[in-house]
C-alpha positions as CSV (number, residue, x, y, z in Angstrom):
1,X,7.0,12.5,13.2
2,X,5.7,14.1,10.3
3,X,6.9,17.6,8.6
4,X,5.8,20.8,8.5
5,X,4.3,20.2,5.3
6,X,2.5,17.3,5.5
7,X,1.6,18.4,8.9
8,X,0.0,21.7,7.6
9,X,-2.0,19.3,5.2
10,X,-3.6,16.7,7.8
11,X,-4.9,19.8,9.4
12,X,-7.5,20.1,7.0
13,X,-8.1,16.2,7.0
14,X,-8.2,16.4,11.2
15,X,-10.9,19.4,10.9
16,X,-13.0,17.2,8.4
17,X,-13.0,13.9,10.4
18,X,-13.8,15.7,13.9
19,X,-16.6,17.3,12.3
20,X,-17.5,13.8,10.9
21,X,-17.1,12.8,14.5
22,X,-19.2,15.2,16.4
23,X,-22.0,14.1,13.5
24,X,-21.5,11.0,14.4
25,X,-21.5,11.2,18.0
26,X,-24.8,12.8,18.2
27,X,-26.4,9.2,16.5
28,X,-27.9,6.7,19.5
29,X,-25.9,3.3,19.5
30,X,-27.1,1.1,17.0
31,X,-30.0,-0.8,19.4
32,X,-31.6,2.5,19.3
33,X,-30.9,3.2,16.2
34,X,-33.4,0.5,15.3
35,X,-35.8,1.4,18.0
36,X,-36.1,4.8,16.4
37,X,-36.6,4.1,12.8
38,X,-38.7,1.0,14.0
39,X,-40.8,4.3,15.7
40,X,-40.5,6.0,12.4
41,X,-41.5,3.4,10.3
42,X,-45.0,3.3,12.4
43,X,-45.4,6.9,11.8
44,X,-44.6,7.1,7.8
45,X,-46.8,4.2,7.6
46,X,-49.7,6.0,9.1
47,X,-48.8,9.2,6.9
48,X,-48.3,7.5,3.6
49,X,-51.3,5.0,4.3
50,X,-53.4,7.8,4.8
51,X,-52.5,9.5,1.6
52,X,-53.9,5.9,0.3
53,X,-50.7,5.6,-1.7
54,X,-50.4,2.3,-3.7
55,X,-48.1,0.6,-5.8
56,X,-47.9,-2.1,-8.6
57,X,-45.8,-5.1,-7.6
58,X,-43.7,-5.7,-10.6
59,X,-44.3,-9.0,-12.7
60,X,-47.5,-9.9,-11.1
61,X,-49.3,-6.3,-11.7
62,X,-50.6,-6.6,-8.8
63,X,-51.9,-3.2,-6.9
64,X,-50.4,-3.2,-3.1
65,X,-51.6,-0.8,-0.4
66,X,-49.1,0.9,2.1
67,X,-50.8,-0.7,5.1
68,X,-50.5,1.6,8.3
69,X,-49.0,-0.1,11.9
70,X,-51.6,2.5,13.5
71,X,-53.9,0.6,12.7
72,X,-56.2,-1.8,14.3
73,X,-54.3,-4.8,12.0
74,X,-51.5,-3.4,12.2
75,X,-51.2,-3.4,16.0
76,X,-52.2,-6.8,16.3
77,X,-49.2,-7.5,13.6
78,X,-46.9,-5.8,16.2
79,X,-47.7,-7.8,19.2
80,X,-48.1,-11.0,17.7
81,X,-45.6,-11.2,15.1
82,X,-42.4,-9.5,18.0
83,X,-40.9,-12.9,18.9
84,X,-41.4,-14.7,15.2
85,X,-39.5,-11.5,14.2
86,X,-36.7,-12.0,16.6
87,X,-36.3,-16.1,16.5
88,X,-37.2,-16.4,12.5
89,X,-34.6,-14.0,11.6
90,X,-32.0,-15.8,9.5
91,X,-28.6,-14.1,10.5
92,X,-29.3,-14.9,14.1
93,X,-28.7,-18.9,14.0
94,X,-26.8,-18.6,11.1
95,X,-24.2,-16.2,13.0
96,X,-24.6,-18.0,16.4
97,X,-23.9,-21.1,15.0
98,X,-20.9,-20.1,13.0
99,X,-19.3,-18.7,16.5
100,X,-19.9,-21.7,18.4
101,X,-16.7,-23.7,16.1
102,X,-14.7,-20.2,15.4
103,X,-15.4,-19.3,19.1
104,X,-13.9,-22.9,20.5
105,X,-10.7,-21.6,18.2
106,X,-10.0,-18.4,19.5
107,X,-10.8,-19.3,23.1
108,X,-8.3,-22.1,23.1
109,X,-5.8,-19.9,21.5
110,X,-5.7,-21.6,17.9
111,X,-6.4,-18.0,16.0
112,X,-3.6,-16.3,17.9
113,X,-1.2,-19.3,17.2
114,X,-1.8,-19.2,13.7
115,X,-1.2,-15.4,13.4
116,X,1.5,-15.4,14.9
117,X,3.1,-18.4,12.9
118,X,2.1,-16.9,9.6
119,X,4.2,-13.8,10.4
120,X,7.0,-14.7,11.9
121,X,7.8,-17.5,9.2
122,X,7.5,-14.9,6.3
123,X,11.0,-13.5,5.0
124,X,11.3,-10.4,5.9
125,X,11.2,-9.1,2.4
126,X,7.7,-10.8,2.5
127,X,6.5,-9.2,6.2
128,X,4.3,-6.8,5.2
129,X,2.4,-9.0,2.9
130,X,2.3,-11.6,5.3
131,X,0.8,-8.9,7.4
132,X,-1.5,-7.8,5.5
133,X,-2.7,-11.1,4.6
134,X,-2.8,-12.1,8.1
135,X,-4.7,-9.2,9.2
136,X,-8.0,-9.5,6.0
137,X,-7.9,-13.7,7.3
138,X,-8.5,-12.7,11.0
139,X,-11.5,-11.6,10.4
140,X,-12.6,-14.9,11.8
141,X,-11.9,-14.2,14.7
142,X,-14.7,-11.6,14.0
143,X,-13.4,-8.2,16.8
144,X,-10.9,-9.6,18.5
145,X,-8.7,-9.5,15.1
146,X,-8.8,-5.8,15.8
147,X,-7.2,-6.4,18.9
148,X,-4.6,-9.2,18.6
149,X,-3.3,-8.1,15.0
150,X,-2.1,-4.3,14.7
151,X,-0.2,-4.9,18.2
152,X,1.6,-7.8,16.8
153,X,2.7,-6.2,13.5
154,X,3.9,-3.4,14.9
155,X,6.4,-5.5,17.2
156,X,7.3,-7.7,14.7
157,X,8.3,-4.2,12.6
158,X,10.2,-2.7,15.5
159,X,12.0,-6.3,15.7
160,X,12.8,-6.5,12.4
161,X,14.2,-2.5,12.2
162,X,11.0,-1.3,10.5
163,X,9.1,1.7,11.7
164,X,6.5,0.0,14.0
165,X,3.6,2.3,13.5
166,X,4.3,1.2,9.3
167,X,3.6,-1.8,10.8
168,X,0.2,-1.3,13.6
169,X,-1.2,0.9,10.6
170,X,-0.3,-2.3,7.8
171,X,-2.5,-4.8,10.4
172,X,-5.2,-2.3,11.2
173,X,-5.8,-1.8,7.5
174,X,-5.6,-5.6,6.6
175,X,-7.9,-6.2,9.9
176,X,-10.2,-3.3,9.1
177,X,-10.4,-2.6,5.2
178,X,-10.1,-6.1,4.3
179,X,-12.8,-7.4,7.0
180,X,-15.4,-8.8,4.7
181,X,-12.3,-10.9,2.3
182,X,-11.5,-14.4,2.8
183,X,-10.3,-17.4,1.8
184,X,-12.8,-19.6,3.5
185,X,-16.6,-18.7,4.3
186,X,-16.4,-16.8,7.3
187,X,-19.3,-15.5,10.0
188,X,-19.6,-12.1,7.9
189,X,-20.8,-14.4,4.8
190,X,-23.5,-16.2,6.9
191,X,-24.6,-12.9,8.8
192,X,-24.5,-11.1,5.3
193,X,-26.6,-13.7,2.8
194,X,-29.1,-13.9,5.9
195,X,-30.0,-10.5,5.9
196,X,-30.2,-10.3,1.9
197,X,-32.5,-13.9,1.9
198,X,-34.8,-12.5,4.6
199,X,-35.5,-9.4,2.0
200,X,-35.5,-11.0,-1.0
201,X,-38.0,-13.5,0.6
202,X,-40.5,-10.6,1.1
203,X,-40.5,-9.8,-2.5
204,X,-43.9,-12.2,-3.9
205,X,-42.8,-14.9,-6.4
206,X,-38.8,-14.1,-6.2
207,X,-37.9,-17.6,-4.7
208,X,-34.1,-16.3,-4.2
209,X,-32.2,-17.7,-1.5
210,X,-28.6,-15.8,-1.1
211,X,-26.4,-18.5,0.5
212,X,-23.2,-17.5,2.1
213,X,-20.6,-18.9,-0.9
214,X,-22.8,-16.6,-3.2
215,X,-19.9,-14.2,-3.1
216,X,-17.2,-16.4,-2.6
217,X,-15.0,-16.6,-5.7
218,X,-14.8,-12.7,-5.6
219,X,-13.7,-12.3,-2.5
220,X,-10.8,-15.3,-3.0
221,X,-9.5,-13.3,-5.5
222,X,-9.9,-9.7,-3.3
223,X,-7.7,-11.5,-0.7
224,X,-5.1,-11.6,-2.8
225,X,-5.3,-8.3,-4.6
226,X,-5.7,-6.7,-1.1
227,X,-3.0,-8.1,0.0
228,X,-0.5,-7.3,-2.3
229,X,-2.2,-3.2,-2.4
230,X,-2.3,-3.0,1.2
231,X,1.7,-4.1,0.7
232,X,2.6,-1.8,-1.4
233,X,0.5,1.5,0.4
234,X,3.0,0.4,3.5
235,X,6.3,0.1,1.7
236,X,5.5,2.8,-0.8
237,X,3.6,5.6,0.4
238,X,3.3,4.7,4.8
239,X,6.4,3.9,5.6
240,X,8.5,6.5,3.6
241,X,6.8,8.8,5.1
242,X,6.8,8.3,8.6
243,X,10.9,8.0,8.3
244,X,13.0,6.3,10.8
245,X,12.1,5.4,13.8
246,X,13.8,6.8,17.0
247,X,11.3,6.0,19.8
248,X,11.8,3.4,22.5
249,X,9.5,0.1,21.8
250,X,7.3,-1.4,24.3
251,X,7.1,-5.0,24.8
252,X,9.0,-7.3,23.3
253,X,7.8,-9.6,20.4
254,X,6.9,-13.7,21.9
255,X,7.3,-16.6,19.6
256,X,4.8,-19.6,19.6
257,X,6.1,-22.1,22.0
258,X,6.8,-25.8,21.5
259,X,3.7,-26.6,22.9
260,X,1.5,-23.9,21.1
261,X,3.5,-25.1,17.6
262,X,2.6,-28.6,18.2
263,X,-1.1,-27.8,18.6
264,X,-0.8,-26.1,15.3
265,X,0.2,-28.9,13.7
266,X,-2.1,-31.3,15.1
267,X,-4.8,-28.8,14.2
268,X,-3.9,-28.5,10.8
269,X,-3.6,-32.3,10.2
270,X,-6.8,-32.5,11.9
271,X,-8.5,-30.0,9.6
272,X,-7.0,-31.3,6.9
273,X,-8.5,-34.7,7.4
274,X,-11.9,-33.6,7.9
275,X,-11.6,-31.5,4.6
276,X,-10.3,-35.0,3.1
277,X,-13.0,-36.8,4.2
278,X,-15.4,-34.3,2.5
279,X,-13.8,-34.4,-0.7
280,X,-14.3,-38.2,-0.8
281,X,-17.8,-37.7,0.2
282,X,-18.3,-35.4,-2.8
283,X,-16.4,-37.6,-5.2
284,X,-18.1,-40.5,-4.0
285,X,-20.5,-42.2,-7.0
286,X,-24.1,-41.1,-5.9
287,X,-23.2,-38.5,-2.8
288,X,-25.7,-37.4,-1.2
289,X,-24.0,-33.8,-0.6
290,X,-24.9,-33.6,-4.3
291,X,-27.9,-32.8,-6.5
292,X,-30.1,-35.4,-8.2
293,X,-28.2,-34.7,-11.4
294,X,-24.9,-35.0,-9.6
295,X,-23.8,-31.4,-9.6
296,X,-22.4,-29.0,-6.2
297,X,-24.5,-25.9,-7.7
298,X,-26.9,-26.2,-6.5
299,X,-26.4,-29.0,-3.7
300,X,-27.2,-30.4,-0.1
301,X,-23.2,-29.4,-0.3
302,X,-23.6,-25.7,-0.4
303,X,-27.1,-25.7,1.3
304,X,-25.5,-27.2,4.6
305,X,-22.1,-25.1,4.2
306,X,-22.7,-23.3,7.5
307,X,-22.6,-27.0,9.9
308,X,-20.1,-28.1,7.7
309,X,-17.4,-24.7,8.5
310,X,-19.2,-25.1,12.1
311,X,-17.4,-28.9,12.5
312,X,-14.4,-27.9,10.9
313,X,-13.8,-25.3,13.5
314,X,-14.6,-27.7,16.5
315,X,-12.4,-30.3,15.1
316,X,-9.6,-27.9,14.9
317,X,-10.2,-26.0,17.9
318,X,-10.2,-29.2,20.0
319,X,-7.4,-30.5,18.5
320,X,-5.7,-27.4,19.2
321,X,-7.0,-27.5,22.8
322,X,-6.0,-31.0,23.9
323,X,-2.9,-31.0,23.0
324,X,-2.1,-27.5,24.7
325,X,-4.0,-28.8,27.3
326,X,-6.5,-26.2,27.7
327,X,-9.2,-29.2,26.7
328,X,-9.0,-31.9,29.4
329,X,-12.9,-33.1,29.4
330,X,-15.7,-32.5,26.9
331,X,-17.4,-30.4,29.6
332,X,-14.3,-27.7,28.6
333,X,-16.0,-27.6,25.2
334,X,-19.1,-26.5,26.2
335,X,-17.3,-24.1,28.1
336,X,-15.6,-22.2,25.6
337,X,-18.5,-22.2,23.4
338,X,-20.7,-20.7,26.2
339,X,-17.6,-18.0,26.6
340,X,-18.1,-17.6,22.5
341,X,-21.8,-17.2,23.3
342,X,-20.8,-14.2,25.8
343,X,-19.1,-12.3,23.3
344,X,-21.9,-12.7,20.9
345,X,-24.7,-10.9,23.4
346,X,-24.1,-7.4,22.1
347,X,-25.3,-9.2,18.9
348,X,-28.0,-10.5,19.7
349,X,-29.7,-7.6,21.2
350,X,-28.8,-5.6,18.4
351,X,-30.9,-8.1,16.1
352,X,-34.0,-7.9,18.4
353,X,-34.3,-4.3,17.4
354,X,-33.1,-5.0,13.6
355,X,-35.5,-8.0,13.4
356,X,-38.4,-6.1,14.1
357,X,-38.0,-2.6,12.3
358,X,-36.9,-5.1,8.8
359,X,-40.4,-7.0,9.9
360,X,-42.1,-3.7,9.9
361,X,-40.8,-2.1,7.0
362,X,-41.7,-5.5,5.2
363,X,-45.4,-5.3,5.9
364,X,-46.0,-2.1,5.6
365,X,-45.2,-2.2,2.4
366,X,-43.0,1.0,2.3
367,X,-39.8,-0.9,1.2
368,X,-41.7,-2.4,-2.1
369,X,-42.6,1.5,-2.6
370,X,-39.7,2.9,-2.7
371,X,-37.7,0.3,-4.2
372,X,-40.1,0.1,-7.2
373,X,-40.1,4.0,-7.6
374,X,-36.7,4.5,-6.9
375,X,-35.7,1.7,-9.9
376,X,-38.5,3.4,-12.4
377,X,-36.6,6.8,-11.5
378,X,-33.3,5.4,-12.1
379,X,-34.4,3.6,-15.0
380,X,-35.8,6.6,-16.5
381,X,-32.7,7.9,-16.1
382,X,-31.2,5.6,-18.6
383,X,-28.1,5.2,-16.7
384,X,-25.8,2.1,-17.6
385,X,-26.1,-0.6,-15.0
386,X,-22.4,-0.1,-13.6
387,X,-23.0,3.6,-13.2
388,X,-25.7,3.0,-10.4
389,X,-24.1,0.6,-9.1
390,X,-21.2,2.7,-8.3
391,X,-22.9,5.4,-7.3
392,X,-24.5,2.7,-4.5
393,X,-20.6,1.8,-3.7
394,X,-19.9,5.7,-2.9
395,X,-23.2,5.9,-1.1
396,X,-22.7,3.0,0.9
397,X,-18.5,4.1,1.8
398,X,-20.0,7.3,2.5
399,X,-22.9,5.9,4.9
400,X,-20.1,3.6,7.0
401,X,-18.8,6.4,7.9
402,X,-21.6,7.3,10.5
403,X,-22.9,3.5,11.0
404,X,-19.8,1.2,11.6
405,X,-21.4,-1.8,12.3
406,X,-21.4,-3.5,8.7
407,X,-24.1,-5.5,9.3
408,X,-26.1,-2.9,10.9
409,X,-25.8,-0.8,8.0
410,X,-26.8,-3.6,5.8
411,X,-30.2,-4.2,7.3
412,X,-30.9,-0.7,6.7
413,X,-29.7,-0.7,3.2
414,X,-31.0,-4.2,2.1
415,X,-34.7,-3.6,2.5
416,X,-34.5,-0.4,-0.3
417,X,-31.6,-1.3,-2.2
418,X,-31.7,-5.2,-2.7
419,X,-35.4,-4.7,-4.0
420,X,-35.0,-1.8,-6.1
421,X,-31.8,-3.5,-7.7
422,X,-34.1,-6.6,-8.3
423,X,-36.4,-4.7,-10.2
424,X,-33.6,-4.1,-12.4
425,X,-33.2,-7.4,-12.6
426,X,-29.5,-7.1,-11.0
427,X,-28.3,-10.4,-8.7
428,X,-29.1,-10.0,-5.0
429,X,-25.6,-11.7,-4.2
430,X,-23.9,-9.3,-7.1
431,X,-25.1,-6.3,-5.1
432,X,-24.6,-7.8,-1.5
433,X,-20.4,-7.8,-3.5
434,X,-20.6,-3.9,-4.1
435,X,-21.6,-3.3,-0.6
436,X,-19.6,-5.7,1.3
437,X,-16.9,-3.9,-0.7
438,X,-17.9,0.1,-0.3
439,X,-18.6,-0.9,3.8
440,X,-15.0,-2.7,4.3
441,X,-13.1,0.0,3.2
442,X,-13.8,2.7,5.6
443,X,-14.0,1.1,8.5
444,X,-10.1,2.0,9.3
445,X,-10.9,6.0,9.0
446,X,-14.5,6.0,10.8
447,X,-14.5,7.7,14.0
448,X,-17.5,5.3,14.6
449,X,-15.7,2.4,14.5
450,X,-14.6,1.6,18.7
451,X,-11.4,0.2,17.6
452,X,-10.0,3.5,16.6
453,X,-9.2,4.4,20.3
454,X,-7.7,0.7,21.1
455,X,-5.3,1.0,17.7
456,X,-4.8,4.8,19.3
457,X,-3.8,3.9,22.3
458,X,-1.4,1.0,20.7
459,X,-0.1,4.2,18.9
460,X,1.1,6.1,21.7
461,X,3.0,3.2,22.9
462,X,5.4,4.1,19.9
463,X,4.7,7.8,19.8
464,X,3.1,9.8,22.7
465,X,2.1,12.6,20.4
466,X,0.3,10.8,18.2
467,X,-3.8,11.7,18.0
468,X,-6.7,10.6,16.0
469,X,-5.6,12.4,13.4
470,X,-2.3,10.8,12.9
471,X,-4.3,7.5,13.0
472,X,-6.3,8.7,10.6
473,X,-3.2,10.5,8.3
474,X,-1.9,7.1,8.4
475,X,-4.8,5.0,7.1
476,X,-6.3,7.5,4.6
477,X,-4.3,6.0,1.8
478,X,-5.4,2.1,2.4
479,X,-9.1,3.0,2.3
480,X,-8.5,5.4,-0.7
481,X,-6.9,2.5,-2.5
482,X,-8.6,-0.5,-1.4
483,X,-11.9,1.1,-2.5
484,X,-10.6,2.4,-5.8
485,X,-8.7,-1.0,-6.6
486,X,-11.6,-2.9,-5.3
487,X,-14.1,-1.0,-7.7
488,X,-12.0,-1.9,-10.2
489,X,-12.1,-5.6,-9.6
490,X,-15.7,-6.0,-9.2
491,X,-16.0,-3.9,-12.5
492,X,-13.8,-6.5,-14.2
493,X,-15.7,-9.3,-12.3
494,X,-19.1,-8.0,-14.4
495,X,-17.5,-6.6,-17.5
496,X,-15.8,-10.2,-18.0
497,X,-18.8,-12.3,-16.9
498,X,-17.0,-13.8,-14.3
499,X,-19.0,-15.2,-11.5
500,X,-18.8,-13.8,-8.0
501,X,-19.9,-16.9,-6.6
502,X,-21.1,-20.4,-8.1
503,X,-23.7,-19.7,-10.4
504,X,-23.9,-16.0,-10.0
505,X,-23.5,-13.7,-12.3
506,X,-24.3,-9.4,-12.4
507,X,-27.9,-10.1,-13.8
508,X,-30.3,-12.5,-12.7
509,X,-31.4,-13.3,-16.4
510,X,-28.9,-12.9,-18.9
């Protein structure tokens, strides 16, 4: 598939990601993970607490002890604080109830449907963005994007005469790269604002709530850009290089039926209602989804967005359902979303363990400490604003590549980072943007991330020979460019003042 040349040159690549691999290997799953530096966190809070370390809370001069969990307090912290941790942790309703409407969707088939009808309607000269597009907007249907999308574009590639691996490694970039982009506030935005509220809640007299349409208008605009990058990374530099294709497909490529294209369109009537209704709700002389001075920012509106998306996806799901007649009775509903539920448990263990080391790191104190020292060392540094929060952006692409799970690494990174960028006086929600972005685009050339070895084994389908590091030949250029074209954006975002979401800017005061 490839030549001699290039061949010779992805040996070095291969040799650097398997050694990034074994690294990466050797780290527990992410449950543990948390169980470990929860463990940690009780030790270093002994050490540092018996060093009688202190440090002045910012703005309210205040002088805070580290306070030690080895302690008679701290102990009874520990045992009585373990479920308030775990049921009082934002993400976890937020995201639950987010995946009980996009769950009903996907289980009746709706996502699928729609995937496929945005591809195979494009013009062929348009497939690839289609594609591309498709795969960054299937992120809401969270994982199993990963699985239904790079399949599907390469079959509709082989169909059309287009190298189909051109087209797996198109969809695995738009699914992958693009993951934390959308149109419409997805369960990543819920999961994400969570995290950064429940930290910037621990920080004394802050009174910031991170909501998820806080980053919003950027990542509107990153759909679009991604899209027509991830477009041209295919045609341009992919494609030409993996040549013709002379392999046998597998599988042949199925179009929506009458039935499934009928559910679409009642769906999308359906949804298109319910968003009717709320725009006369919001026009309406003295809504209540407004503010007492009539405005959306701040509003009941954007406080309640998450129910709201929640009933748009029932309505559309069940629309969808009935008339494929997977939804005969409402005790079908309940079903789905109790199959939603399922898919969600891996979750939900994994924010036991998060909930408690954030909890701990909270009370101890060590997560003021080091935010406030690290911002007086950076400060001291006299470094421009954008250049630390670049060098975050490389930290945090560099990090994913060991810890896939985006929001995994985000409840480690939060409790530091959030704080010590506050004390700089930058926007939570501005710096929540620079990791969301950094995180994204490695996730196609992790060996971390589990999906590699399904998009592998797609890849042998087309090409028996092929091996992680053709995978990872392939995608190298997507993350390389949606990280440096993304930079760019958020760069012009700040530089021009231009909000990333509704009222929020780079600073917090300007």
């Amino acid at each position: 598939m490839e030549s001699q040349e290039s061949g010779k040159s992805n040996k070095g690549l291969s040799k650097f990601l398997n050694g990034i691999e074994r690294v990466g290997n050797k780290l527990p799953d992410p449950f543990m993970l948390f169980v470990y530096l929860a463990l940690f966190t009780i030790l270093l809070s002994w050490f540092v607490s018996s060093l009688g370390v202190t440090v002045v809370q910012p703005g309210s001069g205040e002088e805070i002890p580290i306070k030690s969990l080895m302690s008679g307090e701290g102990l009874r912290y520990m045992l009585t604080s373990m479920l308030e941790n775990f049921t009082g942790f934002k993400p976890l309703g937020l995201v639950l109830a987010m995946m009980l409407g996009i769950g009903i969707a996907d289980k009746v088939g709706l996502l699928e449907t729609a995937i496929k009808s945005t591809i195979l309607k494009a013009p062929k000269a348009l497939t690839t963005y289609a594609i591309i597009f498709t795969g960054i907007l299937g992120n809401l249907a969270s994982d199993a994007a990963f699985v239904i999308i790079p399949p599907l574009a390469a079959m509709v590639f082989y169909t059309i005469g287009r190298h189909p691996l051109a087209g797996l490694a198109a969809g695995f970039a738009g699914v992958g790269s693009g993951f934390t982009a959308n149109v419409i506030i997805a369960g990543t935005d819920a999961l994400l604002s969570g995290i950064s509220t429940e930290v910037m809640q621990s920080i004394p007299n802050a009174n910031i709530v991170v909501t998820p349409v806080d980053n919003w208008y950027f990542m509107v605009v990153s759909v679009v850009v991604l899209s027509v990058t991830g477009a041209l990374v295919t045609d341009k530099i992919v494609e030409p290089r993996l040549g013709k294709y002379e392999g046998d497909a597998k599988g042949e490529l199925e179009q929506t039926s009458p039935v499934e294209k009928r559910g679409f369109r009642n769906a999308f009537l359906a949804g298109l209602g319910y968003v009717a209704l709320l725009v006369i709700a919001l026009a309406w002389p003295g809504s209540p989804l407004r503010n007492d001075e009539g405005g959306i920012i701040p509003s009941p509106f954007l406080d309640g967005i998450v129910p709201i998306i929640l009933i748009f996806f029932i309505i559309i799901g069940v629309a969808y359902g009935v008339t494929v007649s997977k939804i005969n009775s409402p005790a079908d509903v309940s079903k789905y979303m109790g199959e939603a539920m399922k898919d969600m448990s891996g979750f939900i263990v994994l924010i036991f363990a998060a909930a408690q080391f954030i909890a701990y790191f909270d009370w101890t104190n060590i997560g003021t400490w080091i935010a406030v020292s690290g911002a007086n060392f950076l400060g001291g540094l006299e470094l421009n604003g954008i250049i630390i929060i670049l060098g975050f952006v490389f930290l945090t692409a560099l990090m994913n590549l060991l810890v896939f799970s985006g929001s995994a690494q985000w409840a480690l990174e939060a409790p530091i980072f959030l704080k010590m960028f506050y004390f700089m006086d930058f926007h939570p929600a501005f710096v929540q943007a620079a990791y969301r972005i950094a995180d994204s685009s490695t996730n196609i050339i992790t060996p971390m991330n589990p999906y590699i070895i399904i998009v592998l084994a797609f890849m042998k389908e087309y090409d028996k020979k092929a091996g992680l590091g053709t995978l990872i030949s392939l995608m190298l250029p997507y993350s390389i460019a949606f990280l440096s074209v993304w930079i760019v954006l958020l760069l012009g975002f700040a530089l021009l003042g231009i909000p990333v979401g509704p009222g929020v800017d780079m600073y917090l005061n300007k």
